[in-house]
C-alpha positions in Angstrom: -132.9 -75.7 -4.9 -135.4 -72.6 -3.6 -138.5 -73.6 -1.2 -141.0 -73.5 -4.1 -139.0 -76.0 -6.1 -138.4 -78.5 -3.0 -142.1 -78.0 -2.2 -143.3 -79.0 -5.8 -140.5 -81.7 -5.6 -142.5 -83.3 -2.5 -145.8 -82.6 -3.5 -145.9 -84.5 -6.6 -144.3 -87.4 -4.8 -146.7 -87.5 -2.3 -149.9 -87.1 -5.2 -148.1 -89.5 -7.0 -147.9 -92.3 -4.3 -151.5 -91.7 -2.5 -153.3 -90.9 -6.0 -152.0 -94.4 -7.9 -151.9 -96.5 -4.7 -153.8 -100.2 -5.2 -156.1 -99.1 -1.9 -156.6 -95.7 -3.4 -157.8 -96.9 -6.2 -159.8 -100.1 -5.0 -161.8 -97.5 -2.2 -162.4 -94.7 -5.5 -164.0 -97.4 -7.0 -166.2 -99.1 -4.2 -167.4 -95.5 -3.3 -168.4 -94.2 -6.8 -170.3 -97.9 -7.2 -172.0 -96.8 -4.1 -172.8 -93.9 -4.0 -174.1 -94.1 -7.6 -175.8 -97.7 -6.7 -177.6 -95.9 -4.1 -179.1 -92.9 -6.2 -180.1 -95.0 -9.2 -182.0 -97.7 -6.3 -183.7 -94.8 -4.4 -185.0 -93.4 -7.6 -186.2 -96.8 -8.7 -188.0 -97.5 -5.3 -189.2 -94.0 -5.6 -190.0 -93.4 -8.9 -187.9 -91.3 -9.7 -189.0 -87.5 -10.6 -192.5 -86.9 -9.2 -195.5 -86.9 -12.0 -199.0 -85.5 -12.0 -201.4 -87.7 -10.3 -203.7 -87.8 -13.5 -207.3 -87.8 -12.7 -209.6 -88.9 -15.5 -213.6 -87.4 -15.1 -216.3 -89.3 -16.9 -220.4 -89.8 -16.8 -220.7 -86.6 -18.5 -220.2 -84.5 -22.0 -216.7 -82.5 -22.4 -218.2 -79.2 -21.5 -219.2 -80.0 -18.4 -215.6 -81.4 -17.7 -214.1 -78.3 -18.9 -216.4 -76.4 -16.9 -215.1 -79.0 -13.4 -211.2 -78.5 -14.6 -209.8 -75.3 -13.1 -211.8 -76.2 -9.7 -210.5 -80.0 -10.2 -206.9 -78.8 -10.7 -206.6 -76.9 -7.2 -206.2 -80.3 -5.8 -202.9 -81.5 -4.7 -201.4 -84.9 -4.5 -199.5 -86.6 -1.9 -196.6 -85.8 -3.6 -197.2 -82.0 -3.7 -198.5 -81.5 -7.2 -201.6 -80.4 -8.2 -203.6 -83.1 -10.7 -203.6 -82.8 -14.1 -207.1 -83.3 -15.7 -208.0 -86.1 -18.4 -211.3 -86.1 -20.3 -212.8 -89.7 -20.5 -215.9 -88.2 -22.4 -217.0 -91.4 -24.4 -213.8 -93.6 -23.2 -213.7 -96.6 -21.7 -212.5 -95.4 -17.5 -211.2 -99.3 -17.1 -209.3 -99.2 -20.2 -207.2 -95.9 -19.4 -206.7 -96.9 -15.5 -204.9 -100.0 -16.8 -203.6 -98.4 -19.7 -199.3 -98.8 -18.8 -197.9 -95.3 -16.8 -196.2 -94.5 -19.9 -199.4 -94.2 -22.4 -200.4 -90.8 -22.7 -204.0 -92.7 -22.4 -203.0 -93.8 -19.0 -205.0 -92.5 -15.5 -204.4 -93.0 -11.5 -208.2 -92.6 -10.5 -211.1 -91.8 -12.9 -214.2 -90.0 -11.3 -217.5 -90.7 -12.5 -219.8 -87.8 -12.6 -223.3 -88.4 -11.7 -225.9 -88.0 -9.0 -223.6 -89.9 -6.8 -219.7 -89.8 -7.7 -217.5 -92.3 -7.8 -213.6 -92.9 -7.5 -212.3 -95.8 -9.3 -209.0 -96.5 -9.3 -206.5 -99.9 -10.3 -205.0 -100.6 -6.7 -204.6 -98.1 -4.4 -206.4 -94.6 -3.9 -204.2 -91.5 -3.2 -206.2 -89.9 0.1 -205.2 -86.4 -0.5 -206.5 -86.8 -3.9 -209.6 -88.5 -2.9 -210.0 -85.6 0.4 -210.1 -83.0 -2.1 -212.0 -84.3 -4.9 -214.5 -85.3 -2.0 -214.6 -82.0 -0.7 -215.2 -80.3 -4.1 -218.1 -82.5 -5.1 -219.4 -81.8 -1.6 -219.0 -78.0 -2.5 -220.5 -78.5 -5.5 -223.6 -79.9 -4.4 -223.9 -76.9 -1.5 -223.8 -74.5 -3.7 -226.4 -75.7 -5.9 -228.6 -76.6 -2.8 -227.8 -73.0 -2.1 -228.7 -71.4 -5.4 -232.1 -73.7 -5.0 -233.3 -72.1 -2.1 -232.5 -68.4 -3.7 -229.0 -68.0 -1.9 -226.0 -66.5 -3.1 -223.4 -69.7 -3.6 -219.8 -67.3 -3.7 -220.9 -65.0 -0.6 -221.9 -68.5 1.4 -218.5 -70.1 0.1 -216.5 -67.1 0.8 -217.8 -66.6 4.4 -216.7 -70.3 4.7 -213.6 -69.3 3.8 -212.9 -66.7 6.3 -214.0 -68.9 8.8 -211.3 -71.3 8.4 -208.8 -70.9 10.9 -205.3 -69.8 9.9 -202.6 -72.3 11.8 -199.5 -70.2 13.4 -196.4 -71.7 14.6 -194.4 -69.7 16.6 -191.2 -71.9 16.7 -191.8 -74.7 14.2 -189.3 -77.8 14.7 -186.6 -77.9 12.4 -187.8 -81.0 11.0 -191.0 -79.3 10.2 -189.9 -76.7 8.4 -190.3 -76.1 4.8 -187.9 -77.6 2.7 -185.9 -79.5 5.8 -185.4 -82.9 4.1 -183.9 -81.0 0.6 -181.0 -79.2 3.0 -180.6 -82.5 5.7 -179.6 -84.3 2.5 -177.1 -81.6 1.5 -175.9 -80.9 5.2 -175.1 -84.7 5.6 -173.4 -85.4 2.1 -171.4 -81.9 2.4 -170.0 -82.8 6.1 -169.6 -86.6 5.7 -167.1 -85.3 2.5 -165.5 -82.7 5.1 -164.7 -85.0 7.6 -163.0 -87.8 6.0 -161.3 -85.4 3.5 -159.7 -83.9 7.1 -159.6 -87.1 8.9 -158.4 -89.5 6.5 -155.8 -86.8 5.1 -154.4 -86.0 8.5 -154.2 -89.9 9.2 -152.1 -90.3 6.2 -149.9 -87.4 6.8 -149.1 -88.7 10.4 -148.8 -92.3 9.3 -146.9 -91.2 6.3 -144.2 -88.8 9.0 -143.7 -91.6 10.9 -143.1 -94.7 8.0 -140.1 -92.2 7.0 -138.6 -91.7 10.5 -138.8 -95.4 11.4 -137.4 -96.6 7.7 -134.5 -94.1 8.3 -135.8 -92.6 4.5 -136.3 -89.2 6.5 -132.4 -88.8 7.1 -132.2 -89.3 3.2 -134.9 -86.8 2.5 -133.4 -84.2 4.7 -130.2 -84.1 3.6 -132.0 -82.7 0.1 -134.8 -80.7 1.3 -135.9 -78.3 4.2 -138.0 -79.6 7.3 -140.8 -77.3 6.5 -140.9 -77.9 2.6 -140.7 -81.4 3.5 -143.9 -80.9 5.9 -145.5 -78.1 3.2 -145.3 -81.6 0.3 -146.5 -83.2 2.0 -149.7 -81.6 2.9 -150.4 -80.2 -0.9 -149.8 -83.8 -2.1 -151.7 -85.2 -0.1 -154.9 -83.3 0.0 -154.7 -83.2 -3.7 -155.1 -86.5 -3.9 -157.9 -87.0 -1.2 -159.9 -83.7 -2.6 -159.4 -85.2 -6.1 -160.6 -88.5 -5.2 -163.9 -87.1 -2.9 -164.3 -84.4 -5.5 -164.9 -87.2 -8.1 -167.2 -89.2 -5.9 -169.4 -85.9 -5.6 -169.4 -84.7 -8.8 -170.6 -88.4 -10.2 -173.2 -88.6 -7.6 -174.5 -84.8 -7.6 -174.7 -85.8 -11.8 -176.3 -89.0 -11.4 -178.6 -87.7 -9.0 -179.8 -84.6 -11.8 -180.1 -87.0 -14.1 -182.1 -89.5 -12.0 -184.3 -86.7 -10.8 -183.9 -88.4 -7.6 -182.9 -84.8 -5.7 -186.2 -83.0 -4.5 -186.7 -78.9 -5.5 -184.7 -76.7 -3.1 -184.9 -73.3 -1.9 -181.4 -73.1 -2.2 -178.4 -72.5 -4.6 -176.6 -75.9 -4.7 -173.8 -74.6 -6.6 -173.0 -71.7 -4.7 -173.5 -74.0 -1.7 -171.0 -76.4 -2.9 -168.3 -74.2 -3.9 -168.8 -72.8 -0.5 -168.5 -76.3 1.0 -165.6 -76.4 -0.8 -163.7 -73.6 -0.1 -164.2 -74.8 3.7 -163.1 -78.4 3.0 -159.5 -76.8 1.7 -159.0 -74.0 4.6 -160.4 -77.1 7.4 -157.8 -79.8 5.7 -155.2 -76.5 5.9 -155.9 -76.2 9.5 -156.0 -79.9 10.5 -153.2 -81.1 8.5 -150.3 -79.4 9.3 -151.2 -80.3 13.0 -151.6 -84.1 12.4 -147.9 -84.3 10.6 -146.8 -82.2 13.6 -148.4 -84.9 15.9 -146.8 -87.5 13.7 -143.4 -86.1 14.5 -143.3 -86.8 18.0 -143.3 -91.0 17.8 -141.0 -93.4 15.7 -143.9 -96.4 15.9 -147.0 -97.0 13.6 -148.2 -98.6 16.7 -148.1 -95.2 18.5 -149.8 -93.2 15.3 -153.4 -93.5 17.5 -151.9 -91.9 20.4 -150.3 -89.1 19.5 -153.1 -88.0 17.1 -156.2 -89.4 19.9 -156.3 -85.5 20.7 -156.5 -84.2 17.3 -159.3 -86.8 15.9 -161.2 -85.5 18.7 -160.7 -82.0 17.7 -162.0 -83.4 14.5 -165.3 -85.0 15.6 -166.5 -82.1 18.2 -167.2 -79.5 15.4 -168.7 -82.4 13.3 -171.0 -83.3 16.3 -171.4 -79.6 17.0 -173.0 -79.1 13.4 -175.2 -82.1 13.6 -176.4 -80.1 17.0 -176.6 -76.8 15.2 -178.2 -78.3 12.3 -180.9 -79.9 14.1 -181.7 -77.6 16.9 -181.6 -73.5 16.3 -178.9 -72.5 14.3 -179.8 -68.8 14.9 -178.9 -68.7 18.5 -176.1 -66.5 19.0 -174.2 -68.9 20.9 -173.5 -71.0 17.2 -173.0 -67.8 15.7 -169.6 -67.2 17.6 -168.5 -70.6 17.4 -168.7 -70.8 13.8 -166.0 -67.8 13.7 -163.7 -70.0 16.3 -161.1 -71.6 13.5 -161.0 -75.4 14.2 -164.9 -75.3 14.2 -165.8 -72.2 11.8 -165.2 -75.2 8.6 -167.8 -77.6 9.9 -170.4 -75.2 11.4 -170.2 -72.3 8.7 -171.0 -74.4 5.9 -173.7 -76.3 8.1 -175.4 -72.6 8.5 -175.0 -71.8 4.5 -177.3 -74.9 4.0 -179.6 -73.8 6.9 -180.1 -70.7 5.6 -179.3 -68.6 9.0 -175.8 -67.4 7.0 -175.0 -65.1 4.8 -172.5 -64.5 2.4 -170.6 -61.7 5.2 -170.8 -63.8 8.1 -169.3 -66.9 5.9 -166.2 -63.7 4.1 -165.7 -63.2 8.2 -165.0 -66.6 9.3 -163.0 -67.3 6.6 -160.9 -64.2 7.6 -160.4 -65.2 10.4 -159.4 -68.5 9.7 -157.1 -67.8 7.0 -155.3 -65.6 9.7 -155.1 -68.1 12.1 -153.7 -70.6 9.3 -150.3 -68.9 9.3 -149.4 -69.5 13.3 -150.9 -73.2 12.8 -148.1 -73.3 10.3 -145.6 -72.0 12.7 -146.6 -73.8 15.5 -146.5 -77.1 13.3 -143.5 -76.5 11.4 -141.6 -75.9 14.8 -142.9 -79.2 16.5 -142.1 -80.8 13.1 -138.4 -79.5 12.5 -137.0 -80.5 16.0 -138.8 -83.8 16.3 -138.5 -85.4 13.3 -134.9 -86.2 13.5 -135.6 -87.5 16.8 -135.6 -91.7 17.3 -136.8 -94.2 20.2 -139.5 -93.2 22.5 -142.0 -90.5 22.1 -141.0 -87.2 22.4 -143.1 -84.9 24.4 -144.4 -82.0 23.7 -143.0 -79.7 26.2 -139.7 -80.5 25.7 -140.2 -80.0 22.2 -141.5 -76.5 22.7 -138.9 -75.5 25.1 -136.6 -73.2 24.2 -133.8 -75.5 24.9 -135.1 -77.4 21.7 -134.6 -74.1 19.6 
């Protein structure tokens, strides 16, 4: 049988029994209810996609409303948007503010027009609404005091203007900046899916190495395939599994979450972010897995799975803390620049400065250069430790005596 075939031969094996196992299955399942649970209950506590606050403008004829829209419209919401305009010329105000949200009738504050204006609304009053319709009528009324006294209202309004100072910031926090809440929510889905794709599936892999040494299956196994093949399976079928089962946990929430309208605007491409986030989530599984089966090698006990994979799970939540870090701090220091080129980091730190915004599409083809490279001496290294300590029963076997050449 040649290497591709045995490797096929174990790889479906291993897809087969991970993909259809009850806990596979049952943790799918509680996942997808969650994550889609949680989208469809922010979007009900939040109301889903944001709508115009509608302002309704009475006490007066339609022309003179027409005449207040455009200025009227400038005026932006709490939620970001500017208001949208409804004429309540010769309507009842009390009738459209309780009309239901849905009616096309329907209002969020009317504003009576008169000597002295008045807000009305059902419940609550939006302040940025009511700070710029406030500050409008107040213009209003200075310019016509203006034009009263034989002034120019536009040249008094625009030297107003220029007197306004200009805010600068020089280093803006992170959580400050424009559009930081749209990216933290993609930097925390995208690297939460990252690490327990690479966690879990090197768990599995070592656990899985060491159930067939201590059953005696591996003996069996060995006499019909190669070490490495054997390792290679296991990997494939293994990941496919795990990136099959994350990738449909993703993929139903990313679609529940367009179809909820839940997901603010972003100034970024989400698809070309996720396919990036992807491509890292396959080389970072590469890299990790192959040295957890490795790890698994060395012991004959489930019992001693923890410790001989303790240094590896830590190699596994550094570069995760390390993006939270990077993420949160300056991701444009140089010193995260080279790190994210440094192979067991580069797949939690380059797609971490994709959603940032600090990367770009040469700095992310680098990195992954240089981690595919490193990928086939992680293979090496791992299929070595793998080959001679498999076979190998009892006690732990360490590491150096592995590596020696005695071992060969």
């Amino acid at each position: 049988m040649s290497r591709t075939a045995e490797i096929r031969l174990v790889a479906g094996r291993e897809l087969r029994a991970q993909l259809f196992k009850k806990t596979t299955l049952i943790s799918t399942g509680v996942m997808l209810v969650l994550v889609i649970g949680t989208i469809i209950a922010a979007t009900v506590l939040t109301g889903g996609k944001d709508e115009p606050y509608r302002l309704g403008v009475s006490g007066s004829d339609a022309a003179a409303v027409e005449q207040l829209r455009p200025a009227l419209e400038q005026v932006v919401a709490s939620n970001g948007l500017n208001v949208e305009v409804v004429d309540l010329s010769g309507k009842d105000p009390a009738a459209a503010l309780n009309a239901d949200d849905e009616s096309p009738e329907h209002v969020d504050m009317d504003l009576a027009l008169s000597a002295t204006p008045t807000l009305t609304v059902r419940q609550s009053a939006d302040d940025a609404v009511v700070a710029g319709v406030t500050g409008l009528m107040q213009q209003q009324a200075l310019s016509s005091m203006i034009a009263e006294l034989g002034g120019d209202p536009s040249t008094v309004a625009g030297s107003l203007a220029q007197a306004a100072p200009t805010v600068r910031v020089l280093n803006p926090a992170t959580a400050d900046q424009e559009g930081f809440q749209a990216r933290y929510a993609v930097f925390v889905a995208s690297s939460m899916m990252l690490y327990l794709v690479v966690l879990l599936g090197g768990q599995f892999i070592a656990m899985g190495v060491v159930e067939e040494k201590s059953s005696r299956i591996i003996e069996i196994l060995l006499a019909c395939v190669r070490p490495t093949s054997l390792l290679a399976g296991k990997v494939l079928g293994t990941g496919a599994s795990l990136i099959l089962c994350f990738g449909l946990v993703g993929t139903a929430g990313a679609v529940t979450a367009q179809v909820t309208g839940v997901m603010p605007d972003m100034d970024i491409d989400l698809n070309a972010t996720l396919v990036v986030t992807l491509v890292w989530m396959v080389v970072g599984y590469a890299i990790f897995s192959v040295l957890f089966g490795a790890a698994g090698a060395l012991v004959s006990r489930q019992e001693d799975v923890n410790g001989a994979t303790m240094p590896l799970t830590v190699l596994c939540v550094l570069p995760f803390m390390l993006s939270v870090a990077m993420f949160m701090g300056d991701p444009e220091q140089p010193v995260w620049r080279v790190l994210a080129c440094i192979p067991p980091l580069s797949p939690y730190l380059m797609p971490a400065r994709l959603v940032s915004g600090v990367s770009g599409w040469a700095e992310q083809a680098i990195a992954l250069v240089i981690a595919l490279a490193s990928l086939p001496l992680l293979v090496r290294l791992s299929a070595t430790i793998y080959t001679r300590a498999v076979t190998r029963m009892g006690s732990r076997v360490p590491l150096r005596q592995v590596l020696s050449r005695r071992s060969a």
